[in-house]
C-alpha positions in Angstrom: 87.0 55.1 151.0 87.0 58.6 149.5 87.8 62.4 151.3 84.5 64.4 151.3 83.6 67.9 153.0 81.3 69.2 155.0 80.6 72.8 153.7 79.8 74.7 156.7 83.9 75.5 156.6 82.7 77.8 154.0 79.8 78.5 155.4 79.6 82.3 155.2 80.5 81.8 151.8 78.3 81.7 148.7 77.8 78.2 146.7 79.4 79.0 144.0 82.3 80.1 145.6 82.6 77.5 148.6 82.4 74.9 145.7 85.1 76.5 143.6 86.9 76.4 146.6 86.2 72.8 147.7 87.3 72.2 143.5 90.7 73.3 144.3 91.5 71.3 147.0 90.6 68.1 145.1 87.4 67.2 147.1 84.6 65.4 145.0 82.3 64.7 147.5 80.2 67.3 149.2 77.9 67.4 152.5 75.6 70.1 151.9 74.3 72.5 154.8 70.8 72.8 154.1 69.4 74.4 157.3 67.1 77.4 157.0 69.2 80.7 155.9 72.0 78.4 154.2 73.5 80.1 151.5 74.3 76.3 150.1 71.1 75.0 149.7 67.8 76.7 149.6 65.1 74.0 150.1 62.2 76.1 150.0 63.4 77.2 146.4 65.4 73.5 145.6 62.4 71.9 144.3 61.5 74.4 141.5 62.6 74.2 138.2 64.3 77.5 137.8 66.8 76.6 141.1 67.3 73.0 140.3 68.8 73.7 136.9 71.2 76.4 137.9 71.9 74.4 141.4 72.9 71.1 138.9 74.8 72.8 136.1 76.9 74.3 139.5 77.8 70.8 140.9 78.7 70.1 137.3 80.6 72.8 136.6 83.2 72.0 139.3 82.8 68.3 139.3 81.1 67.5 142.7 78.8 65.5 143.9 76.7 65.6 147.0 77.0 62.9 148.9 74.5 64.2 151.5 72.3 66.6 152.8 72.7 68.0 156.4 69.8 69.2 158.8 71.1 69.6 162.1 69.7 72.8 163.2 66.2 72.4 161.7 65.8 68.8 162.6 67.1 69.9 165.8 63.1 70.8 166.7 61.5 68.1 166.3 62.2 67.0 169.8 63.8 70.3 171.0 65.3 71.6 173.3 62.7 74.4 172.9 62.3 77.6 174.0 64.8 80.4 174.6 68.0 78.2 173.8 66.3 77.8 170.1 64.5 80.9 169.3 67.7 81.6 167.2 66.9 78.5 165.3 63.1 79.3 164.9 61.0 81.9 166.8 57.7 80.8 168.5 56.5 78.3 171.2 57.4 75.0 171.7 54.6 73.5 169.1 55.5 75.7 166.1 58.7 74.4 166.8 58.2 71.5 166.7 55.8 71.7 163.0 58.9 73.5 161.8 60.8 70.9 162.4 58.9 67.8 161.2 58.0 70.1 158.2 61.8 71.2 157.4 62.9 67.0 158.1 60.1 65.9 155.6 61.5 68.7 152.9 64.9 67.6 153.3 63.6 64.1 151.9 61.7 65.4 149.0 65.2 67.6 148.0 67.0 64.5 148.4 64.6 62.3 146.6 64.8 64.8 143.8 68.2 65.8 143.7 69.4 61.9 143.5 71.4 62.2 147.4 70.9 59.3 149.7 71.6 60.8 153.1 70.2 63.6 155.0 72.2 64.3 158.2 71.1 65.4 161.2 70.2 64.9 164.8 66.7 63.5 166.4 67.3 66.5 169.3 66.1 65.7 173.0 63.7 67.5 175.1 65.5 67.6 178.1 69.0 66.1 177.9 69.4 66.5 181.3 67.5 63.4 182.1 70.4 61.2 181.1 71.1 61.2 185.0 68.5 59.4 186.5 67.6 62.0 189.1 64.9 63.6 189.8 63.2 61.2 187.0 64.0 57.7 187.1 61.6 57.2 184.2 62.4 60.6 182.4 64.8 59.4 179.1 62.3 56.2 178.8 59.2 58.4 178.4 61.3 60.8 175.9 62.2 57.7 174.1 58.6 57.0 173.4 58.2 60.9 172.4 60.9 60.0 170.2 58.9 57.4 168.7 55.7 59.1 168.4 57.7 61.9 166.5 60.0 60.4 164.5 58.7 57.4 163.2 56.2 58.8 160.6 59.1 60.7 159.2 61.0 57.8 158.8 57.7 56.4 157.1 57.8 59.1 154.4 61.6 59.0 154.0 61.0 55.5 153.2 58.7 56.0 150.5 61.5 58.9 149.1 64.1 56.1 149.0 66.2 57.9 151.0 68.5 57.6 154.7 68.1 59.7 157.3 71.0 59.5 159.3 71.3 60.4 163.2 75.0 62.1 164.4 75.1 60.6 167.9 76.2 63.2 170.5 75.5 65.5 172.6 72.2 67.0 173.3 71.1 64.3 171.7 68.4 61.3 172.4 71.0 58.9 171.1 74.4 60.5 172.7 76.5 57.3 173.5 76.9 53.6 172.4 74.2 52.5 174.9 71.5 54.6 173.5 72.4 54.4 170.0 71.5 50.9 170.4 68.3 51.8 171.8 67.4 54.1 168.9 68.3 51.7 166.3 66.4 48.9 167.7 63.3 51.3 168.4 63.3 52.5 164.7 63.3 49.2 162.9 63.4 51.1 159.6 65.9 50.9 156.4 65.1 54.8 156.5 66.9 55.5 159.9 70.5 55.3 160.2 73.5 56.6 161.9 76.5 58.9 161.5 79.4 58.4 162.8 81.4 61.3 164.2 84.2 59.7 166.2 84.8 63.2 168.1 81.4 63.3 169.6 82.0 59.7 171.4 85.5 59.9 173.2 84.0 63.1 174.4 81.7 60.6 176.8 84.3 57.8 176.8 83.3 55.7 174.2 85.9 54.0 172.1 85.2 54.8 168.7 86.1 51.3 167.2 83.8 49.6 169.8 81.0 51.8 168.4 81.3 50.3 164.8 81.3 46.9 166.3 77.9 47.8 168.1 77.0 49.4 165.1 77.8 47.9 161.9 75.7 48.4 158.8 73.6 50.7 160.9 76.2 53.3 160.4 75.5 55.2 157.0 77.9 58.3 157.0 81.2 59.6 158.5 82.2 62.8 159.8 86.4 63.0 160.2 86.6 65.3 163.2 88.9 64.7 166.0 88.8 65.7 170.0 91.7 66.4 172.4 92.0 66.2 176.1 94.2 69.1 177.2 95.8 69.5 180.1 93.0 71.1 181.7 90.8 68.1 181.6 92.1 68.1 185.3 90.4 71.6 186.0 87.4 71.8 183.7 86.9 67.6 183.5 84.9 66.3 180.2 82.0 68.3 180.5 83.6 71.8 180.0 81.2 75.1 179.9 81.4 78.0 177.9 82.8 78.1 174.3 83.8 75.6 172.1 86.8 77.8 171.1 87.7 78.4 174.9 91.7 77.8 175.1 91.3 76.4 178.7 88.8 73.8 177.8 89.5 70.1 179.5 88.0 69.0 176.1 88.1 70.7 172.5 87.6 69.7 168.8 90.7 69.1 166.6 91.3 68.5 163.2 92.2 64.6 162.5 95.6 63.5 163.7 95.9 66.4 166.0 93.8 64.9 168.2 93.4 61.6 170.6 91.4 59.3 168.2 92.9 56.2 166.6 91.7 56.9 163.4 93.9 53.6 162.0 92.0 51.7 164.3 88.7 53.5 163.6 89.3 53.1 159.9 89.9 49.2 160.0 86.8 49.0 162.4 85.1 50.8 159.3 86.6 48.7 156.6 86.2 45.2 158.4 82.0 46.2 158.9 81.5 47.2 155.5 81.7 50.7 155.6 83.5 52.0 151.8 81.6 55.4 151.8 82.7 58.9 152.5 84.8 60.4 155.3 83.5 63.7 155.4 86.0 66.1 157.3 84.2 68.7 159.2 86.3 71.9 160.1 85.8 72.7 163.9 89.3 73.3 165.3 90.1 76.7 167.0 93.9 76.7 166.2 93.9 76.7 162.8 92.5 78.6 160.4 90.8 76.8 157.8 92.7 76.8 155.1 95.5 75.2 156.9 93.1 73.2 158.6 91.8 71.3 155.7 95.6 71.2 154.1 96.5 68.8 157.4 93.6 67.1 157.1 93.9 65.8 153.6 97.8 65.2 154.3 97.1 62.9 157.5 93.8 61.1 156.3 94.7 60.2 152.4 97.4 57.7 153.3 95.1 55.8 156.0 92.2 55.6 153.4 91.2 51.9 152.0 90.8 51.7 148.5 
């Protein structure tokens, strides 16, 4: 197993100073935002000659390499939500939205085909998440599971022709948010081009036991994100479905760094290493109580001596 980052903790930085960052804290392997407006991977320029050179000789100047590509935001669209909660994403109505995203997704492969990465990250978005409670629609999430299909699937047919992974975070706001519909997006996208990622923090946010979710799982899980969750002491007055934001101090639930948090990461990491999973553990920086610096110092402290060689 091997450290990695997720760049968006530098994200207002430019490339070529997150990576000489990321150099100096020993990282090798990258995850590399690549949503519209990132300053860490332009795919609209990516695939001409000009960008690709300079973008290369930059991973090689500070010895990195990217392990994976990360969409969340644009791939976000392809099943929504749309509207007003994503104009900020893209601007127009829900069908441009939707192109935009399915055009962006498709992109993201031909980078990753050309650039030699394996794994685009991201998340297969829902339409209306509220229809995980079966009321007023009994049939609602089944009918968005066949929009899923309808939308997805001939993405997954191109990524499989690019030879490359794309990998769904479960969590919230997702179509795939638990271990129960996880297993129900796996089996509906019978494809070696689908896969999943693995971000422990998103699952003991709805009470699933992160070890149980690799057993489910196996093989089907293609990348890692090292991210921990808490329950604070005001899960008693906000319970696990907190509003408001993700930095709020009185939060029931909020995202830690690993080890300050309630996961079992010895246990996760065994569950990892006993299905086959040797890849990256790619720490992603989401903790309001440190600052990121310090952040990413504890994370490498607590996670190197748990890793398997």
């Amino acid at each position: 197993m091997e450290l990695g980052l997720f760049t968006r903790a530098f994200q207002e930085l430019s490339k070529e100073d997150a990576f000489a960052k990321i150099n100096e804290y020993g990282f090798k392997s990258i995850e590399v935002v690549a949503n519209q407006g990132s300053k860490h991977m332009d795919l609209d320029s990516a695939l001409t000659s000009d960008y690709y050179n300079k973008y290369t000789k930059l991973i090689e100047k500070f010895d990195l390499n990217i392990s994976s590509l990360t969409l969340h935001r644009d791939a976000q669209l392809v099943l929504g939500p749309h509207g007003d909660s994503t104009q900020h994403f893209f601007k127009g109505i829900e069908e441009e939205q939707v192109a935009f995203g399915v055009k962006r997704a498709k992109l993201a492969a031909d980078v990753a085909q050309e650039y030699n990465i394996p794994i685009v990250v991201g998340y297969l978005g829902c339409k209306d998440f509220s229809q995980y409670y079966p009321w007023p629609s009994k049939d609602g999430w089944d009918r968005q599971l066949q929009l899923a299909y309808d939308r997805w699937m001939p993405i997954f047919e191109y990524y499989e022709k690019a030879g490359v992974v794309f990998a769904h975070e479960v969590g919230p706001q997702q179509i795939a948010y638990d271990l129960e519909t996880a297993i129900r997006v796996t089996n509906l996208f019978k494809t070696n081009s689908f896969g999943i990622c693995l971000d422990p923090s998103n699952l003991i946010l709805v009470g699933i036991e992160p070890a149980q979710f690799i057993d489910y799982l196996g093989k089907k899980i293609v990348h890692v994100h090292a991210k921990d969750a808490e329950f604070t002491h005001y899960k008693a007055i906000s319970g696990l479905l907190p509003h408001g934001d993700l930095s709020r101090p009185t939060r029931g639930v909020r995202f830690r760094i690993p080890g300050w948090g309630d996961i079992n990461w010895k246990k996760t990491l065994t569950a990892l290493k006993l299905n086959g999973y040797n890849g990256v553990l790619s720490i992603e920086y989401e903790d309001p109580t440190f600052s990121v610096d310090e952040g990413l110092a504890k994370s490498i402290e607590f996670l190197n001596p748990l890793l398997y060689k």
